[in-house]
C-alpha positions as CSV (number, residue, x, y, z in Angstrom):
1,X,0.0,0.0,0.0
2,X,1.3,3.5,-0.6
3,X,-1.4,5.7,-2.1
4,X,-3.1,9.0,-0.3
5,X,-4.7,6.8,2.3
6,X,-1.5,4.5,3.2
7,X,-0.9,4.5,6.5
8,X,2.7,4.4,5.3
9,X,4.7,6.0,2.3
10,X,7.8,4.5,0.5
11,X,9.6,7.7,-1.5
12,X,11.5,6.5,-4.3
13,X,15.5,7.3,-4.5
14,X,17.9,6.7,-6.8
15,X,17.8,2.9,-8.6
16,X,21.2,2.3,-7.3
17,X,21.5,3.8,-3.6
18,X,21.1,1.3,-1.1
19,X,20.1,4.1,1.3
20,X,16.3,4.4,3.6
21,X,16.0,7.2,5.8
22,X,13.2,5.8,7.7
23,X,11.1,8.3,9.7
24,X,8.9,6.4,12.1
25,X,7.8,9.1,14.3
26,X,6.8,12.4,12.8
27,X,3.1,12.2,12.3
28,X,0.4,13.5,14.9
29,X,-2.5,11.9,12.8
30,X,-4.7,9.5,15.0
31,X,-7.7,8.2,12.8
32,X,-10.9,8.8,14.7
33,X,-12.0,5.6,15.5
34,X,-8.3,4.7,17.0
35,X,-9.0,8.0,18.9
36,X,-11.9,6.5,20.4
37,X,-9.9,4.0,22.3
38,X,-7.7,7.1,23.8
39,X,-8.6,8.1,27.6
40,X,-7.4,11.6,27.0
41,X,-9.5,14.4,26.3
42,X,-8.8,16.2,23.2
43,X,-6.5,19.0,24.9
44,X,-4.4,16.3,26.8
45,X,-4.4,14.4,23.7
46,X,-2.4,17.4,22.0
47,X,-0.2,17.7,24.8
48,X,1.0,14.3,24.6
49,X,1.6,14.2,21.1
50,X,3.7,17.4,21.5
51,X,5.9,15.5,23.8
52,X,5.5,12.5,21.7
53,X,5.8,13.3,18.4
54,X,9.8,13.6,16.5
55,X,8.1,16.9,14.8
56,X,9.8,17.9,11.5
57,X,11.8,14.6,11.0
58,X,9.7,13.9,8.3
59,X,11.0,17.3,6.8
60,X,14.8,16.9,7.6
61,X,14.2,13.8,5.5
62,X,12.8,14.8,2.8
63,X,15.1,18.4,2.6
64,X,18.1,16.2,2.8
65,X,16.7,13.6,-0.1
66,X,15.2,15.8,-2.5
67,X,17.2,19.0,-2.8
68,X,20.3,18.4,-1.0
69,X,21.7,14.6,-2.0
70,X,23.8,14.0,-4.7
71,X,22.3,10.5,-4.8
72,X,18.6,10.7,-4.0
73,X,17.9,8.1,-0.9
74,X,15.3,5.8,-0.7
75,X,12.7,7.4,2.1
76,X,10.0,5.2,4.1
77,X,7.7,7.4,6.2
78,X,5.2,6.6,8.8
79,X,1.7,8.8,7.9
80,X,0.4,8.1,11.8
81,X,1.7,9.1,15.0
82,X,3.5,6.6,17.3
83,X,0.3,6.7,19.4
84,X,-1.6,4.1,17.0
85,X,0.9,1.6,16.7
86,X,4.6,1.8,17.2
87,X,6.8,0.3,14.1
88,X,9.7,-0.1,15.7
89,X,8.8,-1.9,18.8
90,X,8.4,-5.7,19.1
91,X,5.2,-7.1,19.2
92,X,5.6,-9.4,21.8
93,X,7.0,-9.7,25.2
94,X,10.6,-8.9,24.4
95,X,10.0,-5.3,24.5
96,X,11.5,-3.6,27.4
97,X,9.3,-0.8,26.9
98,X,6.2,-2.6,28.1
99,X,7.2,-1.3,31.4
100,X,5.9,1.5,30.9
101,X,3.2,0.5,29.1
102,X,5.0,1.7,25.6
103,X,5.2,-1.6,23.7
104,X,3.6,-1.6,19.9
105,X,0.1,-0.7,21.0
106,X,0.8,2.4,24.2
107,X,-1.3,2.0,27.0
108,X,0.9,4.7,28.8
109,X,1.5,8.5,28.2
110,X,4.7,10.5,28.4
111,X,4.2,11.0,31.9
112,X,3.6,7.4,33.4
113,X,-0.4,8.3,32.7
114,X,-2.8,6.1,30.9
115,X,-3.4,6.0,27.4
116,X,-5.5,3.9,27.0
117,X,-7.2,0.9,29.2
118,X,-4.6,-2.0,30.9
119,X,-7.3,-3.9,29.1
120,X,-7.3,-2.6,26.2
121,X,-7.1,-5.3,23.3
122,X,-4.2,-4.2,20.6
123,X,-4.5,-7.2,18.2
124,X,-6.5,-5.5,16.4
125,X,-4.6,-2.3,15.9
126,X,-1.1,-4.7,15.2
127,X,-3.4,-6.4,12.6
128,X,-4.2,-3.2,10.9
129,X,-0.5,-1.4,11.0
130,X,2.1,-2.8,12.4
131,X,1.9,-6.0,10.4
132,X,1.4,-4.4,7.2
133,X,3.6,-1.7,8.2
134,X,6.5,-4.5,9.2
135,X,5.9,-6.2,5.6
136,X,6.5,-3.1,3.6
137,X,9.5,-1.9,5.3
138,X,10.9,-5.4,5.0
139,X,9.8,-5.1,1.2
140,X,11.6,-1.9,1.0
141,X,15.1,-3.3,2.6
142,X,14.8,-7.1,-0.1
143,X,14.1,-4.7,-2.9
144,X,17.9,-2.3,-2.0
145,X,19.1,-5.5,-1.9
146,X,18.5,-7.3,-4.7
147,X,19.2,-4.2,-6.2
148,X,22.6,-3.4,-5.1
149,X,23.4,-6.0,-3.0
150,X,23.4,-3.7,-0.2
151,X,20.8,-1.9,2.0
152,X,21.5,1.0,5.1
153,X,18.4,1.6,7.1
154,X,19.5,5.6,8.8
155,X,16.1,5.9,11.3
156,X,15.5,9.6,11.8
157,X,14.2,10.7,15.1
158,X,14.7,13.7,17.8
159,X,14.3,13.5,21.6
160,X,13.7,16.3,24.5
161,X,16.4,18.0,25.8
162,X,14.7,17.0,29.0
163,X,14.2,13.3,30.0
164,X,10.5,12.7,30.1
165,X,9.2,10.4,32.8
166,X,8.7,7.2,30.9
167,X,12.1,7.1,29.5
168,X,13.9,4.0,31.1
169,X,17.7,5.2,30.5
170,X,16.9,8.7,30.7
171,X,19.8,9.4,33.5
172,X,22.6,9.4,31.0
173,X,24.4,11.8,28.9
174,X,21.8,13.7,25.9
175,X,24.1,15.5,23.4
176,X,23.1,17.3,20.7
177,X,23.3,14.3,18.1
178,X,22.4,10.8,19.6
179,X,24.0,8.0,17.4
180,X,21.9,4.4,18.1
181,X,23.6,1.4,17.2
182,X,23.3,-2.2,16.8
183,X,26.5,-4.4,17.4
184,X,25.5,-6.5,14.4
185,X,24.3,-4.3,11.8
186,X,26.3,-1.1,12.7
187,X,30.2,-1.2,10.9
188,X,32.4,0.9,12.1
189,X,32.4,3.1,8.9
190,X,28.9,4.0,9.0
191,X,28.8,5.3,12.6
192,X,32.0,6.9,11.5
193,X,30.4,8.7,9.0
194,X,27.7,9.7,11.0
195,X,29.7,11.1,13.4
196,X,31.8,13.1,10.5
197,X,28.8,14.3,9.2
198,X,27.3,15.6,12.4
199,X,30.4,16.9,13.6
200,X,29.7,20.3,13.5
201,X,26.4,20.6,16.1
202,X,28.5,20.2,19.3
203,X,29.1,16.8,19.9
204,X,27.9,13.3,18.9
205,X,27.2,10.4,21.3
206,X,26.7,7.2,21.2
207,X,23.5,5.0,22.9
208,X,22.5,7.7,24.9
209,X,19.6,8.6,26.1
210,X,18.5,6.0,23.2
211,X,20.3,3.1,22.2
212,X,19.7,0.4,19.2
213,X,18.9,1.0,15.4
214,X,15.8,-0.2,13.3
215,X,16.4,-3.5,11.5
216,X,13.3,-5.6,9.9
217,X,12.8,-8.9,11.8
218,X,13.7,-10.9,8.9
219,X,17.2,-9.4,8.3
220,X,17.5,-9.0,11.9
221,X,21.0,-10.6,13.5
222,X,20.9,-12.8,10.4
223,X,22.1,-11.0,7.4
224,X,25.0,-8.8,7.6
225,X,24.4,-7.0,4.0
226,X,21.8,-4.8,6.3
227,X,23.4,-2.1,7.8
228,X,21.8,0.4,10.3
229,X,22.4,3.4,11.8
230,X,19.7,5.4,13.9
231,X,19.7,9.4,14.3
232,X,18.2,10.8,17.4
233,X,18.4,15.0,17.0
234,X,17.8,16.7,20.6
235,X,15.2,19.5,19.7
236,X,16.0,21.9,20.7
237,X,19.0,22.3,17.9
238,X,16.5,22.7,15.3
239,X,12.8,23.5,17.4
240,X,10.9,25.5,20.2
241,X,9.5,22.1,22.7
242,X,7.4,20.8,22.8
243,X,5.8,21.0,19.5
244,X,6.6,24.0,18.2
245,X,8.1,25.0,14.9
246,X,10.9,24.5,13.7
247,X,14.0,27.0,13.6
248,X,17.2,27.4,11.1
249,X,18.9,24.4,12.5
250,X,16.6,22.1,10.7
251,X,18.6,22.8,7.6
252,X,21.6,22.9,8.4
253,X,20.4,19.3,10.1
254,X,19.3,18.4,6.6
255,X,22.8,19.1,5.0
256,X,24.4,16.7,7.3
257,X,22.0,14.2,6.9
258,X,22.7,14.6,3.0
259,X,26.5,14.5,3.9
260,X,26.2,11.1,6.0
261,X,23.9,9.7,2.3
262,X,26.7,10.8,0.5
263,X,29.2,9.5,2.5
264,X,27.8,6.2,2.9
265,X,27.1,6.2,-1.2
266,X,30.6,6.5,-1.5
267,X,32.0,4.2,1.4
């Protein structure tokens, strides 16, 4: 699926880069009936998706992609908020994040408040978007492959420069630019080049406040050929929080993200 109505959208790149920016987490849309199963009223509602929502990643994305890369990326964007489903959590009990009630379906807010009911049956909900959701991303990554023999997922995200309640490793250090890796799927040279790229925002960490990188189940631990690489932006380089617009950082933000696609095009 990837029409008007998709609750996902693959951007085509270049035929031959093996790059997805994947932006998981920019959307505030909640369809009305999945609202229905929300406790909040419509004002808290808008408050959590403020401190929810990656705002403007879907934008960096696209800026870098589309007017900034020499080679275009390949670009898979969520059209939902996080608060429907989650993509990049497990659906099952290996998610640490159920802790705090933040596993594919929430049931908890921001603030260790309830989303929706303890009771509350998600099947239906990982049956409607994460599933397909999972199966087009993996789709995506098979395709890079078998086109170039190669495929580098770079997730785009942003975090507050605040830790916000639910986060479980939230005590550590939150530079500007938060480099998640995977000790399978992240080579040296791609965080290298991330943190070339990115050099010039203040500083570049690595797993912290958020650790890991997106990798489809499928591919996951099993085939090397998929690298991964995930971005996490603090916001307030490029934004007022929560929520608010966006400021001139978000381009020069793009511009490195273009710099790390080239650099990985050419590594």
């Amino acid at each position: 699926m990837n029409d008007d109505s998709s609750p996902y959208r693959l951007h085509s790149g270049s035929p031959d880069s093996p790059v997805i920016l994947h932006v998981p987490h920019s959307s505030r849309t909640v369809p009305a009936d999945v609202r229905r199963g929300i406790l909040l009223h419509d004002a808290a509602l808008e408050r959590e998706l403020d401190h929810m929502t990656d705002s403007h990643t879907a934008q960096i994305a696209a800026a870098a992609a589309t007017g900034l890369a020499s080679v275009a990326p390949w670009r898979f964007v969520n059209q939902l908020s996080r608060l429907v489903v989650d993509p990049e959590r497990f659906p099952d009990e290996r998610e640490e994040m159920l802790a705090v009630g933040m596993g594919a379906v929430y049931t908890g807010t921001s603030h260790r408040g309830e989303l929706r009911s303890d009771t509350h049956d998600g099947r239906p909900l990982l049956d409607r978007y994460f599933h397909p959701y999972a199966k087009a991303m993996t789709e995506a990554v098979g395709e890079r492959l078998n086109a170039v023999g190669r495929a580098v997922v770079i997730d785009v995200h942003s975090y507050p420069a605040e830790p916000l309640p639910y986060e479980l490793h939230g005590t550590g250090p939150r530079p500007p630019i938060c480099l998640g890796t995977d000790p399978f799927h992240t080579p040296p040279e791609l965080l290298a080049a991330a943190q070339k790229a990115f050099a010039g925002f203040g500083g570049t960490g690595i797993d912290s406040p958020f650790a890991g990188a997106y990798v489809p189940l499928e591919y996951y631990e099993v085939d090397p050929r998929v690298s991964a690489l995930m971005i996490e932006i603090r916001r307030d380089v490029y934004m007022d929080e929560p929520g608010g617009p966006a400021g001139p950082g978000l381009v020069a933000l793009a511009e490195a993200l273009a710099e790390l696609v080239r650099l990985t095009h050419s590594g």
